[in-house]
Structures are given as C-alpha cells and as structure tokens.
PyMOL Python script that loads the backbone (N, CA, C, O; Angstrom):
from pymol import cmd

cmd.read_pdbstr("""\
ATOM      1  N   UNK A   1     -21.043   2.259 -12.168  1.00  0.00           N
ATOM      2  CA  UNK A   1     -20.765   1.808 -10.811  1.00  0.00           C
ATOM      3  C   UNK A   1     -19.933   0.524 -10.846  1.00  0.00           C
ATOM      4  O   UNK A   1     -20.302  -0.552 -11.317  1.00  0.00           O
ATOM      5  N   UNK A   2     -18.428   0.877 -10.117  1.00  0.00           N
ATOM      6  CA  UNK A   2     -17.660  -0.559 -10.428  1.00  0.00           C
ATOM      7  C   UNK A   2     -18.031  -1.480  -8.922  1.00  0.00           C
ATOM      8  O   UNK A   2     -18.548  -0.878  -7.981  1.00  0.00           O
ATOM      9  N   UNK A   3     -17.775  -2.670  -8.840  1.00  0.00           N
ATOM     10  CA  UNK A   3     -17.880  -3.777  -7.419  1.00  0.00           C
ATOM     11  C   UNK A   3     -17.074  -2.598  -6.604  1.00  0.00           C
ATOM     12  O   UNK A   3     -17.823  -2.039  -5.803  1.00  0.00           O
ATOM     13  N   UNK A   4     -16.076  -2.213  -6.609  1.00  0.00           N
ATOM     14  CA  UNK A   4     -15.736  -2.066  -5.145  1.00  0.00           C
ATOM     15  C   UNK A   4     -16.191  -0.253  -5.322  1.00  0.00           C
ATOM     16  O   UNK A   4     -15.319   0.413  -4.763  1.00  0.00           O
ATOM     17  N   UNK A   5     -16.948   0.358  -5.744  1.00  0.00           N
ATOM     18  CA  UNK A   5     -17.143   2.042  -5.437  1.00  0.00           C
ATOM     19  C   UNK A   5     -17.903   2.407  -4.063  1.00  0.00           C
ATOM     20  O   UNK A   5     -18.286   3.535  -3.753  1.00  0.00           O
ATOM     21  N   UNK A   6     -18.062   1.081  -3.204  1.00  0.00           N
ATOM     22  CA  UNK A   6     -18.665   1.752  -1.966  1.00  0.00           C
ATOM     23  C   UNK A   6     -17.136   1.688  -1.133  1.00  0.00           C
ATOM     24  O   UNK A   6     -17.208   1.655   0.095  1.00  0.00           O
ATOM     25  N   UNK A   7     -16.272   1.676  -1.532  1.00  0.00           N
ATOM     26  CA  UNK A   7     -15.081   1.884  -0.455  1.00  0.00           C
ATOM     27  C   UNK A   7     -14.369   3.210  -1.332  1.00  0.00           C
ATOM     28  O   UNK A   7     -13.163   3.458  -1.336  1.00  0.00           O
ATOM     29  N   UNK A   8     -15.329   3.913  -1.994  1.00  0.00           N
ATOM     30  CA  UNK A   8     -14.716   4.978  -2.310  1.00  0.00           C
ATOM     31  C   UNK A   8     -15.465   6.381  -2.157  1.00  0.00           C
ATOM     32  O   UNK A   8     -15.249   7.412  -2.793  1.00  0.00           O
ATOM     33  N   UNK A   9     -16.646   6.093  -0.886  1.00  0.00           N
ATOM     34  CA  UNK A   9     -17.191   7.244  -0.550  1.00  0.00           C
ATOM     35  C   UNK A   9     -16.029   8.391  -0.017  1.00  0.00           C
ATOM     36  O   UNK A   9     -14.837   8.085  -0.037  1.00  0.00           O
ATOM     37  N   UNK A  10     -16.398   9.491   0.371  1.00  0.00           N
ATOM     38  CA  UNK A  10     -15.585  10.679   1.269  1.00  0.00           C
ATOM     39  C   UNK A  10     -15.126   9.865   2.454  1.00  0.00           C
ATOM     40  O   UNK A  10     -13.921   9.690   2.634  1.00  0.00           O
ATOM     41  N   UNK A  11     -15.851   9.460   3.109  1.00  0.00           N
ATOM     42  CA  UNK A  11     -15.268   8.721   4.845  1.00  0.00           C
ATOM     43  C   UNK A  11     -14.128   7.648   4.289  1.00  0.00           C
ATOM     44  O   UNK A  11     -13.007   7.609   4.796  1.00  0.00           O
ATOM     45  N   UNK A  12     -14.486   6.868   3.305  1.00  0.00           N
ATOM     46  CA  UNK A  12     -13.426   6.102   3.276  1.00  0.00           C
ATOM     47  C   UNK A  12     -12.111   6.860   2.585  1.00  0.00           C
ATOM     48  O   UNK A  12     -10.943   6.712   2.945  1.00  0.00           O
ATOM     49  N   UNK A  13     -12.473   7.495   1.774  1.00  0.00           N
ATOM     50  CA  UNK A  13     -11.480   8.063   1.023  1.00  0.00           C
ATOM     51  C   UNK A  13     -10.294   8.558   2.492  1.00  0.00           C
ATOM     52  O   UNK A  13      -9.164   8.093   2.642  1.00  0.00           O
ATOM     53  N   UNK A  14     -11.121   9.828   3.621  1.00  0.00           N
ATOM     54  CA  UNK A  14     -10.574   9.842   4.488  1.00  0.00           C
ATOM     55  C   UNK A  14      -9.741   9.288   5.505  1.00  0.00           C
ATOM     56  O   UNK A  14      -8.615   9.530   5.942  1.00  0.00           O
ATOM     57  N   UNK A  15     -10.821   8.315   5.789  1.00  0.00           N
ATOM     58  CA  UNK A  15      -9.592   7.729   6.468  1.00  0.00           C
ATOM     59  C   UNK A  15      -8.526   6.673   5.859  1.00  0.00           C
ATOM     60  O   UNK A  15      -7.628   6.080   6.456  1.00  0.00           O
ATOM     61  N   UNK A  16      -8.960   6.604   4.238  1.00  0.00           N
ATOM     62  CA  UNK A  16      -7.669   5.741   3.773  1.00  0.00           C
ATOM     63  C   UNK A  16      -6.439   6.999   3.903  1.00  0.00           C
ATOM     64  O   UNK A  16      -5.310   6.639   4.235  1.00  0.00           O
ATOM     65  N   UNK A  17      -6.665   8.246   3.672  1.00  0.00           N
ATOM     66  CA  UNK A  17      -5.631   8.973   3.541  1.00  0.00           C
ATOM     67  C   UNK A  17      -4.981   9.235   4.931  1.00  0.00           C
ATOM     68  O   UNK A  17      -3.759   9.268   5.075  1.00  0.00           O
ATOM     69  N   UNK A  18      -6.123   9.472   6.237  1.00  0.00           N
ATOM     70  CA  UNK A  18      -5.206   9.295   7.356  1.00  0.00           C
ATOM     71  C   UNK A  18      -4.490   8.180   7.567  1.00  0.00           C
ATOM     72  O   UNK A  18      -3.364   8.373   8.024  1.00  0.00           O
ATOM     73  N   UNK A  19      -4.869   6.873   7.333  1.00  0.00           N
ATOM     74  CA  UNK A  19      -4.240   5.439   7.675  1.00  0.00           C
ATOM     75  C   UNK A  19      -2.782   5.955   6.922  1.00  0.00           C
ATOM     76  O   UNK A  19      -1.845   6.144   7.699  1.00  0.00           O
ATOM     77  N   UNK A  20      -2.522   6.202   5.421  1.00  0.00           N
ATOM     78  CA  UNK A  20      -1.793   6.198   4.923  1.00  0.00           C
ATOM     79  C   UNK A  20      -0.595   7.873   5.925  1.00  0.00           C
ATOM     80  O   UNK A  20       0.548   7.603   6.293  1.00  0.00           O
ATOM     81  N   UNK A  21      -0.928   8.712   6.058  1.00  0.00           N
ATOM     82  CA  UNK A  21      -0.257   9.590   6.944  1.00  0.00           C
ATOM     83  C   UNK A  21       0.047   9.470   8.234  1.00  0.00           C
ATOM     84  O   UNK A  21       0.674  10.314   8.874  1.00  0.00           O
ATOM     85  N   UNK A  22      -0.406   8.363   8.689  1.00  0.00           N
ATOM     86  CA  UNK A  22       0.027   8.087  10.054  1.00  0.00           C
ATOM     87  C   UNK A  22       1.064   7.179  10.003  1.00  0.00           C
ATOM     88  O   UNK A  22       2.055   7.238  10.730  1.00  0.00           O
ATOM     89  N   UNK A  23       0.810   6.137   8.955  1.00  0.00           N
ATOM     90  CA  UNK A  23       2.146   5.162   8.123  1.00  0.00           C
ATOM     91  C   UNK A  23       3.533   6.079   8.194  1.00  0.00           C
ATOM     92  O   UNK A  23       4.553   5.781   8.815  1.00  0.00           O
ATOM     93  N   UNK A  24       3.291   7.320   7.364  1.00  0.00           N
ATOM     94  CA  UNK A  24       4.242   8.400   6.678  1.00  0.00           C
ATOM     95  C   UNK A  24       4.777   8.561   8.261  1.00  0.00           C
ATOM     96  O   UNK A  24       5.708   7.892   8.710  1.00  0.00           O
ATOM     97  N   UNK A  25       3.850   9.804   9.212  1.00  0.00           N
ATOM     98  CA  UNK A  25       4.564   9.858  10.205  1.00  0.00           C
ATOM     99  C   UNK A  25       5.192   8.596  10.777  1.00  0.00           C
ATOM    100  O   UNK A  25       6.377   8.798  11.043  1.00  0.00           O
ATOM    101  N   UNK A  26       4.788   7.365  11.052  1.00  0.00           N
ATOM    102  CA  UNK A  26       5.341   6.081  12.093  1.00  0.00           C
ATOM    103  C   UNK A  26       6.889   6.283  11.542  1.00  0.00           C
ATOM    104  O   UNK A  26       7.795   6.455  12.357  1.00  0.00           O
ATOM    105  N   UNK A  27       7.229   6.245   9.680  1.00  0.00           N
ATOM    106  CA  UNK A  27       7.839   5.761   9.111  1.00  0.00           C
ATOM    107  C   UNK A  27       9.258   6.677   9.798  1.00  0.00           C
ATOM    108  O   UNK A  27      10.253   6.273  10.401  1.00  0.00           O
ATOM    109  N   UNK A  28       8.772   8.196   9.352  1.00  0.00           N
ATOM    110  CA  UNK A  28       9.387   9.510  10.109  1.00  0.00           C
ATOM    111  C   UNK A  28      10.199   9.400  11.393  1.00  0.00           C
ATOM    112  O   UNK A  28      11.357   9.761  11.607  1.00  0.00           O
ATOM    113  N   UNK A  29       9.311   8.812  12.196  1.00  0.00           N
ATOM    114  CA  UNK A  29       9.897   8.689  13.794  1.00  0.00           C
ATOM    115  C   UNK A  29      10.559   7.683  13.594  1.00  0.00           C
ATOM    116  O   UNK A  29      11.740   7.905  13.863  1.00  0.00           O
ATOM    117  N   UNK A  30      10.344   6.463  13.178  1.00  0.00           N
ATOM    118  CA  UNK A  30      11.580   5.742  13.089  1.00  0.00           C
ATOM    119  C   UNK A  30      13.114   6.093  12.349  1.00  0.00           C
ATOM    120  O   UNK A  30      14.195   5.506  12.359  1.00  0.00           O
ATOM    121  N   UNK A  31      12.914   6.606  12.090  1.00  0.00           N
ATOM    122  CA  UNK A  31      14.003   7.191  10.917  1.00  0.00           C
ATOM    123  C   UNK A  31      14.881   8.540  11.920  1.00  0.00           C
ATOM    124  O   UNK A  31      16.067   8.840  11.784  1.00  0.00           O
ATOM    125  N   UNK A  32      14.060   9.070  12.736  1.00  0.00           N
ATOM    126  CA  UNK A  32      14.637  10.382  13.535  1.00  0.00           C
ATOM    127  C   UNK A  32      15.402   9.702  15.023  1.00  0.00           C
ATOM    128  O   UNK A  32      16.422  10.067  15.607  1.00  0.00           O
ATOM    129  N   UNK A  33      14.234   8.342  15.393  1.00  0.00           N
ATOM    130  CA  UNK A  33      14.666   7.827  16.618  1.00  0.00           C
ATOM    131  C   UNK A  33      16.479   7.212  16.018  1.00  0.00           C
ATOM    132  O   UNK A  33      17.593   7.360  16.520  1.00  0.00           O
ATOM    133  N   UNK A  34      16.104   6.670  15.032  1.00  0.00           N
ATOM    134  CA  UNK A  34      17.623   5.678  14.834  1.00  0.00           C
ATOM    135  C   UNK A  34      18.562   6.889  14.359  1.00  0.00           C
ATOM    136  O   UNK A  34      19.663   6.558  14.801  1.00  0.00           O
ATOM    137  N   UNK A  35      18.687   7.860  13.834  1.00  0.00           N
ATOM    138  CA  UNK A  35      19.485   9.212  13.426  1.00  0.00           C
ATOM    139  C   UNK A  35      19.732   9.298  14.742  1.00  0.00           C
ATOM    140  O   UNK A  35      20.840   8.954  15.153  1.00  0.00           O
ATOM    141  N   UNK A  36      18.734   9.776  15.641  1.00  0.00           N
ATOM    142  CA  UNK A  36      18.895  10.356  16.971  1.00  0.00           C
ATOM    143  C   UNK A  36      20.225   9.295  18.223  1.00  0.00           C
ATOM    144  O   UNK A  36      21.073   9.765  18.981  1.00  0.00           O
ATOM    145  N   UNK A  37      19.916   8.005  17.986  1.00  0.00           N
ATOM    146  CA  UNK A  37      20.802   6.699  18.622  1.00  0.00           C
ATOM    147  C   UNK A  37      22.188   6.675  17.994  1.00  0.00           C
ATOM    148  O   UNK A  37      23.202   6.404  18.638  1.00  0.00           O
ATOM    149  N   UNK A  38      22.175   6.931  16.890  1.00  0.00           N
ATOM    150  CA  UNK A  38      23.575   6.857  16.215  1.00  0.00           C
ATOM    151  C   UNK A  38      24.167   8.038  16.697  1.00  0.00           C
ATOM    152  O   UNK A  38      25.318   7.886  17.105  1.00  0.00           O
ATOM    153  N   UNK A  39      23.639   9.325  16.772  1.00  0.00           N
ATOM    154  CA  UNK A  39      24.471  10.312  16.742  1.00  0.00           C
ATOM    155  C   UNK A  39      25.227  10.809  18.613  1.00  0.00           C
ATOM    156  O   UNK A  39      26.231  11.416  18.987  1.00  0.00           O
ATOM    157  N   UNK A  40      24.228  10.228  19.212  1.00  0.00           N
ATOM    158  CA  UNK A  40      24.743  10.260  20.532  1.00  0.00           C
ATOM    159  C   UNK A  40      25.527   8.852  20.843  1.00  0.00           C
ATOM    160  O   UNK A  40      26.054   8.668  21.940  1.00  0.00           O
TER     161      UNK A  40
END
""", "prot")
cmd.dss("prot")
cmd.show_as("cartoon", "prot")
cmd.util.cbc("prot")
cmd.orient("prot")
C-alpha cells in the first residue's frame, strides 16, 4: 500500500478519466470553433 493508493480506487480512477475527456473534448471545440472563424 503506497501514501497516495486511496486516490486510486474505481470512483477516482473514473472520474480522473472523465476530468481528463472532457479536457480532450473542451480542447476539440476550441480547435473546430477557430477552423470554423477562419474559414467563413
């Protein structure tokens, strides 16, 4: 058992991976909004 293995139950595991996919999408929409401004 290392110091930090209680931030590595299932729930956390979860929502570290949503935090991190919602990052991914934010990153996405920014990237489509400014494509989208340039091209019009």
């Amino acid at each position: 058992m290392g110091r930090f293995d209680s931030r590595n139950t299932n729930k956390m595991r979860r929502r570290k991976s949503q935090a991190k996919k919602k990052a991914r999408e934010a990153r996405r929409a920014e990237e489509t909004r400014a494509a989208r401004q340039g091209a019009s």
